[in-house]
Each structure stands twice: as structure tokens, then as C-alpha cells.
C-alpha positions in Angstrom: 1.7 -81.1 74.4 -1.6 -79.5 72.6 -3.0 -81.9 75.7 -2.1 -79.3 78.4 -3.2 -76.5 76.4 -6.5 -78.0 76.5 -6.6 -78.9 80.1 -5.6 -75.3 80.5 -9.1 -74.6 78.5 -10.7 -76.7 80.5 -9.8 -75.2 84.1 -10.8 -71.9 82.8 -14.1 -73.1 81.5 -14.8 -74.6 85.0 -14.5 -70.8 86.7 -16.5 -69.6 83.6 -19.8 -69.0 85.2 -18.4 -67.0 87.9 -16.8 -64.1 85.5 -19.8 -61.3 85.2 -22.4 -63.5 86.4 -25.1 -61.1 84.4 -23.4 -61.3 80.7 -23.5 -65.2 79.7 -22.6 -63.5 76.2 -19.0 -62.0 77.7 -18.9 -65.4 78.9 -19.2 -67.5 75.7 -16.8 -64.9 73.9 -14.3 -64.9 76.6 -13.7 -68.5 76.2 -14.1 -68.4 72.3 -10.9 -65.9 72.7 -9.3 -68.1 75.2 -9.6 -71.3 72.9 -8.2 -69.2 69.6 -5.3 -68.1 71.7 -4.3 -71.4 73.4 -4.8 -73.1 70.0 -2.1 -70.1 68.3 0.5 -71.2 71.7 0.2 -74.5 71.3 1.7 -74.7 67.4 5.0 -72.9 69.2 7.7 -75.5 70.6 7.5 -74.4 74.5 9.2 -75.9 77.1 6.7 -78.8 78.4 7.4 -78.3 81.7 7.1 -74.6 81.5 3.5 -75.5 80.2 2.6 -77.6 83.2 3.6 -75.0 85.6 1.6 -72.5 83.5 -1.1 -74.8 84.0 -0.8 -75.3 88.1 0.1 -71.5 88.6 -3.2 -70.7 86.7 -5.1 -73.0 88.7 -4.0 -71.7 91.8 -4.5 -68.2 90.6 -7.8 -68.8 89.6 -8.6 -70.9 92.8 -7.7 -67.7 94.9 -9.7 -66.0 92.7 -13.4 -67.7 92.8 -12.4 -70.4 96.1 -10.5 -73.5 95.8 -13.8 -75.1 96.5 -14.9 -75.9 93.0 -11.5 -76.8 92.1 -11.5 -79.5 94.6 -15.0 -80.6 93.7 -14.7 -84.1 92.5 -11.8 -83.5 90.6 -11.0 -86.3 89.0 -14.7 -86.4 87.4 -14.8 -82.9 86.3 -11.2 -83.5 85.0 -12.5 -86.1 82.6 -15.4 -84.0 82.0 -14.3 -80.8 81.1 -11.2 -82.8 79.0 -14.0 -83.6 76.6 -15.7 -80.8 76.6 -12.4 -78.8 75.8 -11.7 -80.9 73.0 -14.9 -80.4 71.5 -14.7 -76.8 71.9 -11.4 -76.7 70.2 -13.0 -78.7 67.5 -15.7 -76.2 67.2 -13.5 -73.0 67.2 -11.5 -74.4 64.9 -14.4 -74.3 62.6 -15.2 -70.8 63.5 -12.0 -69.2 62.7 -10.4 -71.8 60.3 -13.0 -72.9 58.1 -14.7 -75.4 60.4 -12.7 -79.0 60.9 -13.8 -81.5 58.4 -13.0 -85.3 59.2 -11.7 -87.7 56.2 -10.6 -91.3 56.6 -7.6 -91.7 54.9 -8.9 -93.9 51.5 -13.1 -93.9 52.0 -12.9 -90.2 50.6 -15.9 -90.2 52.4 -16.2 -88.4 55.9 -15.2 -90.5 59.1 -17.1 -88.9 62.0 -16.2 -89.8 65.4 -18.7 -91.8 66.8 -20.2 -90.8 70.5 -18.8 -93.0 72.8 -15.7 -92.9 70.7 -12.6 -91.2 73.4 -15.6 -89.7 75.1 -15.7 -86.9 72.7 -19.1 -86.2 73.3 -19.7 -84.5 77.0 -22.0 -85.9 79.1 -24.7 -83.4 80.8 -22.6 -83.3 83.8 -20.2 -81.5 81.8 -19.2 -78.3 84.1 -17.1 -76.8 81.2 -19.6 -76.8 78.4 -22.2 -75.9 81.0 -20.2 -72.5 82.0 -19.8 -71.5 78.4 -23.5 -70.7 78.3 -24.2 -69.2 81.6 -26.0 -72.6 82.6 -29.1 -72.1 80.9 -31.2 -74.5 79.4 -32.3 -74.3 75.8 -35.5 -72.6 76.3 -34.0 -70.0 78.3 -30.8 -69.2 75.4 -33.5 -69.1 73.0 -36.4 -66.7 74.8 -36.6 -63.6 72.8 -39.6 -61.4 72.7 -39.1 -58.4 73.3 -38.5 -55.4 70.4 -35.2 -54.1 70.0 -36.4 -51.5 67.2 -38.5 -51.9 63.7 -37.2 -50.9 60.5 -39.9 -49.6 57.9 -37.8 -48.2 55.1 -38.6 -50.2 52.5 -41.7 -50.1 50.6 -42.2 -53.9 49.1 -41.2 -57.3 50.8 -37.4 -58.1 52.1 -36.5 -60.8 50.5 -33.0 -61.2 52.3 -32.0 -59.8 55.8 -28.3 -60.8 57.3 -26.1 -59.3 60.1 -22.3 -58.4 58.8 -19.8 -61.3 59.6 -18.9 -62.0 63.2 -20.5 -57.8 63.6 -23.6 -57.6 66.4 -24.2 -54.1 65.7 -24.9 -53.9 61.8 -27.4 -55.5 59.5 -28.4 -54.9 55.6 -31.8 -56.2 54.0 -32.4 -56.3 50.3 -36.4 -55.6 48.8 -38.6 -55.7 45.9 -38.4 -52.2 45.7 -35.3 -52.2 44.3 -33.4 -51.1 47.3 -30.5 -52.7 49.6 -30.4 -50.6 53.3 -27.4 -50.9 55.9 -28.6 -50.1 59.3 -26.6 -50.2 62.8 -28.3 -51.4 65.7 -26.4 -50.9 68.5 -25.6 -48.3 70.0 -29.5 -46.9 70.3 -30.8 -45.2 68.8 -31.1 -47.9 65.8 -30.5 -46.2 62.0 -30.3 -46.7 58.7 -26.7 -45.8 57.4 -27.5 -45.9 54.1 -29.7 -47.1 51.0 -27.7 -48.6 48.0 -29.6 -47.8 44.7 -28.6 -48.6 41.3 -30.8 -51.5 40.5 -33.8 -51.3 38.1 -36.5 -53.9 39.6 -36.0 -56.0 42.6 -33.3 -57.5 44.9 -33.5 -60.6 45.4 -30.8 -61.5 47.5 -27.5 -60.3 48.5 -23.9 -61.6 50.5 -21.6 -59.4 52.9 -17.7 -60.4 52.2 -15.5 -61.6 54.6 -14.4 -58.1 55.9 -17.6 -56.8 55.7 -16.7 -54.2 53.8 -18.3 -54.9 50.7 -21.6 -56.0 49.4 -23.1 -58.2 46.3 -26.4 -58.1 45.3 -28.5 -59.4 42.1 -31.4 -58.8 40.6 -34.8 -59.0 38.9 -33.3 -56.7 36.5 -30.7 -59.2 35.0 -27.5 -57.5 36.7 -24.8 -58.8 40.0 -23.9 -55.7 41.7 -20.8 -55.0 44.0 -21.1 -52.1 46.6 -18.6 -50.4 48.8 -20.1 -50.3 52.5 -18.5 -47.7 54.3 -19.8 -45.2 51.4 -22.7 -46.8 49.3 -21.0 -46.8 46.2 -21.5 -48.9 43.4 -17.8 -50.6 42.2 -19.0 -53.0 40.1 -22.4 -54.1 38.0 -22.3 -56.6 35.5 -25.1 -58.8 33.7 -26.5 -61.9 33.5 -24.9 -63.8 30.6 -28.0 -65.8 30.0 -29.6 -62.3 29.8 -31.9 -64.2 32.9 -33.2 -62.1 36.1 -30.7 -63.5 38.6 -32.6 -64.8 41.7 -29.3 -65.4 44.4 -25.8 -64.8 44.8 -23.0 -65.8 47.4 -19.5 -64.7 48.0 -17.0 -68.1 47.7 -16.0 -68.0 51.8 -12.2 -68.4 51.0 -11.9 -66.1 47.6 -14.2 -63.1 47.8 -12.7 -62.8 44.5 -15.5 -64.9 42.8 -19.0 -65.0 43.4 -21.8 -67.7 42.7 -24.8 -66.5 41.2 -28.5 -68.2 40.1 -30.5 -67.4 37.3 -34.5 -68.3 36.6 -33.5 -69.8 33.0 -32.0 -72.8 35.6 -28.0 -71.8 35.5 -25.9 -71.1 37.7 -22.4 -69.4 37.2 -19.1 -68.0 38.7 -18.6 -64.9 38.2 -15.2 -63.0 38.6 -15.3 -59.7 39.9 -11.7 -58.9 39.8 -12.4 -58.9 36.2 -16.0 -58.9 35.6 -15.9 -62.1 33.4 -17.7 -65.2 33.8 -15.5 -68.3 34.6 -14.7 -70.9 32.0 -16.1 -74.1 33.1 -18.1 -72.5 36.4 -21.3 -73.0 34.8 -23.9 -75.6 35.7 -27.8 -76.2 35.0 -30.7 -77.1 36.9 -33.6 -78.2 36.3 -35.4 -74.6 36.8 -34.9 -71.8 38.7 -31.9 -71.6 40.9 -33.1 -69.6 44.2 -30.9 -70.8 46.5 -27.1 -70.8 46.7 -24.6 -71.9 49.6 -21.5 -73.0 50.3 -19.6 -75.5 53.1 -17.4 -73.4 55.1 -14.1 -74.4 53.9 -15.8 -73.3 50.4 -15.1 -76.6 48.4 -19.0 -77.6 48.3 -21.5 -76.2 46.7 -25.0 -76.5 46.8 -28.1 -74.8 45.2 -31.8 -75.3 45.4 -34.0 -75.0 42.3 -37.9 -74.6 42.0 -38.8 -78.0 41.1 -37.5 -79.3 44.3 -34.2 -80.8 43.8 -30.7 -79.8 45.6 -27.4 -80.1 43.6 -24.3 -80.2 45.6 -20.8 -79.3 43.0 -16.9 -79.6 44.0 -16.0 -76.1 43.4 -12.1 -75.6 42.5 -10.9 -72.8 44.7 -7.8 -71.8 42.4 -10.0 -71.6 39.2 -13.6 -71.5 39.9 -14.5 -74.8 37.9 -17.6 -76.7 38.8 -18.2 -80.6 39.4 -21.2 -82.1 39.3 -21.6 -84.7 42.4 -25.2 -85.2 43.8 -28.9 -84.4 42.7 -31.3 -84.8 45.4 -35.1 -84.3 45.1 -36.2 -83.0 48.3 -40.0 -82.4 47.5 -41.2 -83.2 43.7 -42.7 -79.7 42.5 -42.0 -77.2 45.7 -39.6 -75.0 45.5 -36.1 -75.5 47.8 -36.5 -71.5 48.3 -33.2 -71.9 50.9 -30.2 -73.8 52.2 -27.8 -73.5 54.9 -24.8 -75.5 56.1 -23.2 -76.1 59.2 -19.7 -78.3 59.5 -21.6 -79.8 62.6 -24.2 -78.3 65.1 -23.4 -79.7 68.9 -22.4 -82.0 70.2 -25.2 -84.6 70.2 -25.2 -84.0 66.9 -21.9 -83.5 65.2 -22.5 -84.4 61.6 -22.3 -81.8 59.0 -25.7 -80.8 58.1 -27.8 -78.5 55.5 -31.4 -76.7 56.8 -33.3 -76.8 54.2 -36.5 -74.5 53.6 -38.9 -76.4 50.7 -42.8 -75.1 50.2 -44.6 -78.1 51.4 -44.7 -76.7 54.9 -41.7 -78.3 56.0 -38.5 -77.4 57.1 -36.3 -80.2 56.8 -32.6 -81.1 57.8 -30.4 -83.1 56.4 -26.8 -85.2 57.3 -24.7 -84.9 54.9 -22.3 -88.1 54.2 -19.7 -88.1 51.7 -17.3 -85.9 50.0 -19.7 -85.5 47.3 -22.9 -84.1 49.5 -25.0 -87.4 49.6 -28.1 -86.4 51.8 -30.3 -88.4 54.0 -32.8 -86.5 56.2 -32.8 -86.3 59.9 -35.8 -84.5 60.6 -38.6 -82.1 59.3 -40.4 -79.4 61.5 -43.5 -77.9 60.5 -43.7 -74.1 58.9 -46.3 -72.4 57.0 -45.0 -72.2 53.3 -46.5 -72.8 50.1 -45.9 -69.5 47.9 -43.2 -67.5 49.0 -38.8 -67.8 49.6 -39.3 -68.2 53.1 -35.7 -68.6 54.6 -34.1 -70.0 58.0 -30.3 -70.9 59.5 -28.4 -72.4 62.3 -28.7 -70.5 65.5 -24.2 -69.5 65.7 -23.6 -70.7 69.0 -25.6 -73.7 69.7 -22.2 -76.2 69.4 -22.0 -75.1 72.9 -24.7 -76.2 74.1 -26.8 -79.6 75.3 -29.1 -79.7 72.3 -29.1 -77.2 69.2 -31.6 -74.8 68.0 -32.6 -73.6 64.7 -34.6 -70.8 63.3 -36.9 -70.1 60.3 -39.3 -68.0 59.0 -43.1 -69.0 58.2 -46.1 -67.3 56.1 -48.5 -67.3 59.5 -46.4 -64.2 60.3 -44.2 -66.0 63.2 -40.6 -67.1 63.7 -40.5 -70.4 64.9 -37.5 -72.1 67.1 -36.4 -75.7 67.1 -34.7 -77.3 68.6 -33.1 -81.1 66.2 -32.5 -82.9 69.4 -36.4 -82.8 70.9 -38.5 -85.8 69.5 -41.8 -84.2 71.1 -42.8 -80.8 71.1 -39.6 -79.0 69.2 -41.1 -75.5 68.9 -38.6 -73.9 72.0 -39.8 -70.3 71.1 -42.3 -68.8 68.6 -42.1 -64.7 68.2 -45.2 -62.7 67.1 -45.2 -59.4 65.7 -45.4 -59.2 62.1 -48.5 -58.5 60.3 -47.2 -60.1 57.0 -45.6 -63.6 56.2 -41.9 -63.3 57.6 -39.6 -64.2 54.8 -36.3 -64.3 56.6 -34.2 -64.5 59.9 -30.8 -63.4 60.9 -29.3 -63.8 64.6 -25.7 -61.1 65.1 -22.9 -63.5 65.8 -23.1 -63.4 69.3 -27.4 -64.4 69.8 -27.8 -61.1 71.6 -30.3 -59.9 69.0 -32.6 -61.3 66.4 -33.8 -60.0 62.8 -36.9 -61.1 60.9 -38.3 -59.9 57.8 -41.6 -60.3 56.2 -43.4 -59.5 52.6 -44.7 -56.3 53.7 -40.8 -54.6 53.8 -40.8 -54.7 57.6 -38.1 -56.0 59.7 -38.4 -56.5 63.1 -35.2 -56.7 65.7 -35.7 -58.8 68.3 -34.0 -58.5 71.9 -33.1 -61.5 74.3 -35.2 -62.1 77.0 -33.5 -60.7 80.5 -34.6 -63.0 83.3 -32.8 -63.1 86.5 
């Protein structure tokens, strides 16, 4: 009967515009709720024909509500609409709160994707429901941030590393080359700076918030992983490099905050256990230079890093014991350095293979499908940055699988943040922000797209507000 549960998603997506017609953000989360609680019901044996009345007395409910009109709309093509487009929500939110949904065929052991026409999975652009979930709005207008929500200025040498705390739209930490890691809470105004974590002896490099937010690790130029307690800036944990290497990027595993992957510039890259503060035995792997990027799948059993010669390695990483498989080498770009990588499960839903973003300095952003239980790679698209020297960085906007057409956003040395959007053959820059005087390193969006951080080379970060347009 999950059926009716999603037809019951779908009738309340078709009233979604109409709830607080100025907040398109209360709108999106209100059906994000919706879908995580429908989902949790529908795993409990109910009566069926309790569920279908549910499903009439809401509709009536909400007919009364917002008029019967749009209910009686051409309902039989909206029904088959908004069935889709319910499904594919489901999909999605299973990804956000689960791990993201991962399709397998049952002996390939590669990944079966649906294809688009295939049980009209993919909505059409008539599609009321997916429409609702983001106020109506085109891409452009989602994506049209200019204004300044506040600067930060703290830091006296270049971010390397800015990133808002896990599904949290009000705080934000950066990392710097002055040795320093800052929290800061944006909202409410006035924005500050909750705290500076020192301990390190030369340069951050890059850091990871856990799963609860509650704790941060960050490495270092100075050889060391470090493991700080939010709430009061204290340092828990340091230990060092066992290659005696400055450490160049770090990541929390998504499923066991337990263990954390870490890159060194002698080429290796290790787990680490910070229960115990030991290296893993047979969680070690080589490059073939300097690891600067590290990231994992969702579900946590990929993972891939990015060296300076060019290449990406992708690794089956054993959840239960931290071992490390080899599976793919790619070279991406012969002698530039993959300075970062991000993955998504999928992105929308024109384009629902999983993908990695990947930032390489030949002044190219490129994105990749991924194919394959093993990570095998074959590009999709490239969009053109400024980057030739530095670890400029980018990611996936968080909420564009509702939306016709997905955006993402990156960083560039002319001192702009560019947006693009994957699905626009012609013309894909949707937005470009101006306002640093410095090369912008990195980019962070808060889990909801209500604000926008960028970071640039001269310790500046910039918070960006959405566009208000009526």
C-alpha cells in the first residue's frame, strides 16, 4: 500500500504553492517532512482501507482549504503527474535521510538506473507537484543571489576550506593558512564568530563536521589530524601523520564517525581511528602524488581521492573494519592537480545518475557519471573556471533534485562564484557573484539554499543572501 502513501504525497504537493506563498523555503521543507513521515507510516501494517479514506478525507480537507478548483483541474493528468513526481521525491528523500537510494541489478554488480521513459519516473515539465516544491520558479530565479548577508575577516591568510554544519542554516566553520579553524553563526543577525580552534602549528588545510555536528576534524601543514569539540573549542584528540607527511585533506566516513580518511603530500592516504588513535591495518593506499582531495558516496562504501598529477582513485571501503580496495584510476587531466571532488547519488531528475564534480587546474570544472560498483567514470560535461595554481573547490547545489534542471557551484581565481546549471547546452553560467578582491577558493550553500558562503586566498569569506523578488 506504499502506493497510497505516495498519492497522499502527491495531493499535498499539488496545494504546495499555496502554503505561505512568500517562503518557497518552508515550502520545500514542509514537503521534505511530509515525505520522511509518510515513508515511516507506510513500513506499519494499516488497515488499507483506513488509508484510502485518509487519503479522500485529506483531499477534501485540503480542497476546503485552498478551493476544490485545483483539485478538479484535469485530474486525471495531474494524477499521473504528480504520481511521478511523488515517486521521485521519495526516491530523493530517501537519499537524504537514508544514505541516498543506490540501484543494483541483481547479477551485473554494476548499477541499473531507470531509464526516462521507464514507468514515467521522470516528470514531465507539466508536473504541478514537483513545480510546488520550489515555489514555481525557474532556475535562474532559485539561483539569484547577490546580495551580502555579512563578511567575515577574522583570518589573516587564505581559507582553504569553508562548509555549513550538517542539515544547520545558521552555522558555518572555515579553516586558514594561518593556522586557525573559526565557527561562526549566521543567523540570527547580528552574524559572529563563536569561536577560533587553535592548536595547530602551520596551516589548515581542510577540515570535516560529523554527523551531529558536534565535533570537528582538521589536518594540517604541520603533519598532525586534529579532533575538536564544537560546543567548547576544545581539542579531544591530535595525532600525527604516520608517514611523518604534512597532511593536505581529511573526511569523516558518513556512516562511522568513528574513522576518518586522511591525505598526505608523500601520495598516501590512510584511515585513521579516532576511538583509538591508531591507524587501520590495511586502510592504506598510494597515489601517485599528493592526495588533496578526499570524498565519499553517501552510503560511505566508495571512496574517492584526487591527487596532483591529475588522476582520481575510487576504493571499496569496508565499513566494519576500515580496509581499502583498489577499484578505478582515472586520469582526469595529465599534470593538473584534481584540487576537489564531490558526489551526489543523483542530481534531478533529468539527470538521475550518480555523479562526482570535479575541480582540476586546467580551467575546467568537469562532471562526471559514474557507472559501476567500482566508480568507472565517463564525463558528461566541463564548464569553464579560472584555475591554474590554487585548491579552488565547488559542490552540488542541496536541493536541486527538485527541480527542472540542476545547478552547480564553484569557485574560480578571477575572484567570482560561478553557477551552472548541467542540463543547459548553451550559455550555462545561471548566476555569477562579484565581491571578492582575491581568487575565491571555496563555496558552501546551508542545507536549505537560503544563504551562500565563498572564500578566497586573502582569508575573506563572503555570505551571500538570496535574491527577494516579488
Amino acid at each position: 500500500m506504499a502506493a497510497v502513501w505516495q498519492q497522499i504525497l502527491a495531493q499535498d504537493a499539488r496545494y504546495n504553492a499555496y502554503r505561505l506563498p512568500g517562503s518557497p523555503q518552508f515550502r520545500t521543507q514542509y514537503i521534505r517532512r511530509r515525505s520522511q513521515l509518510l515513508r515511516e507510516n507506510a513500513k506499519v501494517d494499516h488497515d488499507p482501507i483506513i488509508r484510502k479514506q485518509y487519503l479522500k478525507v485529506r483531499g477534501q480537507i485540503l480542497g476546503q482549504r485552498y478551493g476544490t478548483s485545483l483539485s478538479e483541474q484535469g485530474s486525471q493528468r495531474s494524477r499521473s503527474a504528480s504520481k511521478c513526481s511523488s515517486r521521485l521525491t521519495l526516491d530523493r528523500e530517501e537519499g537524504d535521510f537514508r544514505g541516498h537510494r543506490r540501484y543494483h541489478s541483481s547479477g551485473s554488480g554494476k548499477f541499473s538506473l531507470p531509464s526516462p521513459t521507464e514507468d514515467g519516473l521522470v516528470p514531465t515539465r507539466a508536473a504541478e507537484a514537483s513545480r510546488a516544491m520550489v515555489g514555481d520558479k525557474t532556475l535562474d530565479e532559485n539561483y539569484a543571489f547577490a546580495g551580502m548577508h555579512h563578511i567575515f575577516d577574522q583570518h589573516s591568510e587564505a581559507v582553504m576550506a569553508v562548509k555549513f554544519a550538517n542539515d544547520d542554516k545558521a552555522r558555518l566553520a572555515c579553516c586558514s593558512l594561518d593556522g586557525t579553524l573559526s565557527v561562526c553563526q549566521v543567523i540570527p543577525e547580528p552574524a559572529t564568530v563563536l569561536c577560533v580552534l587553535k592548536g595547530h602549528t602551520s596551516g589548515v588545510t581542510d577540515f570535516s563536521w560529523s554527523l551531529s555536528n558536534d565535533v570537528i576534524v582538521s589536518c594540517s601543514l604541520d603533519g598532525t589530524v586534529r579532533l575538536w569539540q564544537v560546543p567548547t573549542g576544545t581539542c579531544l584528540r591530535v595525532v600525527g601523520d604516520c608517514d611523518g607527511a604534512e597532511i593536505m585533506s581529511c573526511a569523516f566516513q558518513p556512516v562511522n564517525n568513528n574513522m576518518i580518511v586522511t591525505g598526505n603530500k608523500k601520495g598516501f592516504v590512510h584511515v585513521l581511528n579516532f576511538s583509538t588513535g591508531k591507524y587501520v591495518k590495511g586502510g592504506s593506499s598510494k597515489a601517485s602524488g599528493s592526495v588533496l582531495t578526499t570524498t565519499f558516496d553517501s552510503g560511505g562504501k566508495t571512496l574517492w581521492i584526487g591527487d596532483e598529477n591529475g588522476c582520481v582513485y575510487s576504493f571499496a571501503f569496508d565499513v566494519g573494519t576500515g580496509k581499502l580496495s583498489r577499484a578505478q584510476r582515472l586520469v582526469v587531466c595529465e599534470g593538473h592537480p584534481i584540487t576537489c571532488i564531490s558526489a551526489r547519488s543523483w542530481m534531478s531528475r533529468e539527470a538521475r545518475d550518480p555523479s562526482l564534480l570535479i575541480n582540476c587546474g586546467a580551467n575546467a570544472l568537469c562532471l562526471y557519471r559514474v557507472s559501476g560498483v567500482e566508480g568507472s567514470l565517463q564525463l558528461k560535461r566541463k564548464f569553464p573556471i579560472k584555475q591554474r595554481n590554487l585548491r579552488i573547490r565547488s559542490g552540488f547545489c542541496p536541493l536541486m533534485s527538485f527541480r527542472q534542471g540542476a545547478c552547480v557551484v564553484s569557485g574560480s581565481e578571477d575572484m567570482s562564484v560561478y553557477f551552472f546549471d548541467v542540463e543547459r547546452s548553451n550559455k550555462p553560467v545561471v548566476n555569477k557573484l562579484q565581491g571578492h578582491s582575491a581568487p575565491v577558493i571555496d563555496v558552501s550553500f546551508n542545507y536549505d539554499e537560503s544563504l551562500l558562503a565563498s572564500a578566497d586566498s586573502e582569508g575573506m569569506v563572503i555570505v551571500w543572501k538570496r535574491e527577494q523578488r516579488s
